[in-house]
Every structure is written in structure tokens, then in C-alpha cells.
C-alpha positions in Angstrom: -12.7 -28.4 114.8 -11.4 -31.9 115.1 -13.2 -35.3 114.6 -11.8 -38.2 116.6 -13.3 -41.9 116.4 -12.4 -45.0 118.5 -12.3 -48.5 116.5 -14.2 -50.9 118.4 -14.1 -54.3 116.4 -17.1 -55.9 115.8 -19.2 -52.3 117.1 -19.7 -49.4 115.1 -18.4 -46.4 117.4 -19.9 -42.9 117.6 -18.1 -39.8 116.3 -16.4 -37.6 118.5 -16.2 -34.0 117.0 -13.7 -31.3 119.4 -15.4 -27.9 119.5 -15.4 -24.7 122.1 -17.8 -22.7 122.7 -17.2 -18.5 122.3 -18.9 -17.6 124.8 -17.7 -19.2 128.2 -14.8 -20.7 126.5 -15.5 -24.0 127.3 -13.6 -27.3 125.4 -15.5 -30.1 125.1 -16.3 -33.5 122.5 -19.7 -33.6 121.1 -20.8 -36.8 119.1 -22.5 -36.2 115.5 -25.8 -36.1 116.5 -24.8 -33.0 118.6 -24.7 -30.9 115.2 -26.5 -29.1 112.6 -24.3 -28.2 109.4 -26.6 -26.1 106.5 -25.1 -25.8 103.3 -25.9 -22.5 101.6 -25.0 -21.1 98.5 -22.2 -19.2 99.6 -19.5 -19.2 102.6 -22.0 -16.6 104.4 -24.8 -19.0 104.4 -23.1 -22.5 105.5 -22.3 -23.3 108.9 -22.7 -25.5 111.7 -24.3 -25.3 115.2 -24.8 -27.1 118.6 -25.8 -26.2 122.2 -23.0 -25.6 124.3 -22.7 -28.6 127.4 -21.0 -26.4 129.5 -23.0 -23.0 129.1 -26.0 -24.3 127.3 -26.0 -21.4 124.5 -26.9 -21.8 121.1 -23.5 -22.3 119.2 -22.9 -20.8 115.5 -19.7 -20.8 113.5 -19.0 -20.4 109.6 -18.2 -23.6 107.9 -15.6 -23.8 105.2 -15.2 -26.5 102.7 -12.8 -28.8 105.2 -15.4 -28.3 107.9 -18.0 -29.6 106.0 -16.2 -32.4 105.3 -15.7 -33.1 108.5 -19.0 -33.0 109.7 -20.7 -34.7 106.7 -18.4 -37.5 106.9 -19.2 -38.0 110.3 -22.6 -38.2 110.0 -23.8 -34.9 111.1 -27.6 -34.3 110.2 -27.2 -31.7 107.2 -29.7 -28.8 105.7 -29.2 -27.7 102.3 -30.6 -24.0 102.0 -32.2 -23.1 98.6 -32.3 -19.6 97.2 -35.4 -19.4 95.0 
């Protein structure tokens, strides 16, 4: 996963992310609002999803520390997932 951004001055541009999707192997950009991240306690309970453009299937992947760096920094909506 990438993040790209284009620098418009004056305008406040919307975050690109690159992701693929496993299952038809499509390539595609997705802006922010395209993804959940949830942040669980471990590496097993934090990851991201989004709907796939291309094949419209739900999307799930791990996310590791740099991933959720990305994504948090680019504004992705995020859940934080309590054990209790």
C-alpha cells in the first residue's frame, strides 16, 4: 500500500491510497474515505478494509505499524477495538 497526494495551492486535495484487490487482481487508487483501518490489540486484530471498484468484494488485509501510519495520516476513518 502506497499513499499518493497532489498539492493544489490554495485547495486542500484528497488522498489517494494504491491498493489491489486478492481476489480479481485488480489495481486501482482509492481516496481515504474508501477505508476502514481498526486498531486491535494485537497484529491479528488490526487491519484495514474497502470494497473492491473493480469486483465489488469486501477487501481485508492485516495492517502493520507502517500501514497504519499510512492510513491514519491520511485521514482514514479508524476503529479502535477494546478487549474487555
Amino acid at each position: 500500500m502506497t499513499m499518493a497526494t497532489t498539492t493544489v495551492p490554495g485547495r486542500t486535495a484528497p488522498v489517494l491510497f494504491k491498493a489491489a484487490c486478492p481476489d480479481c487482481r485488480g489495481r486501482f487508487e482509492l481516496a481515504s474515505d474508501a477505508f476502514r483501518l481498526a486498531i486491535g490489540a494485537s497484529s491479528r486484530t488490526t487491519f484495514y478494509s474497502f470494497t473492491c471498484p473493480d469486483c465489488r468484494r469486501a477487501v481485508r488485509k492485516p495492517a502493520g505499524e507502517r500501514i497504519v501510519e499510512l492510513l491514519t495520516g491520511g485521514g482514514v476513518r479508524t476503529l479502535r477495538l477494546h478487549t474487555g
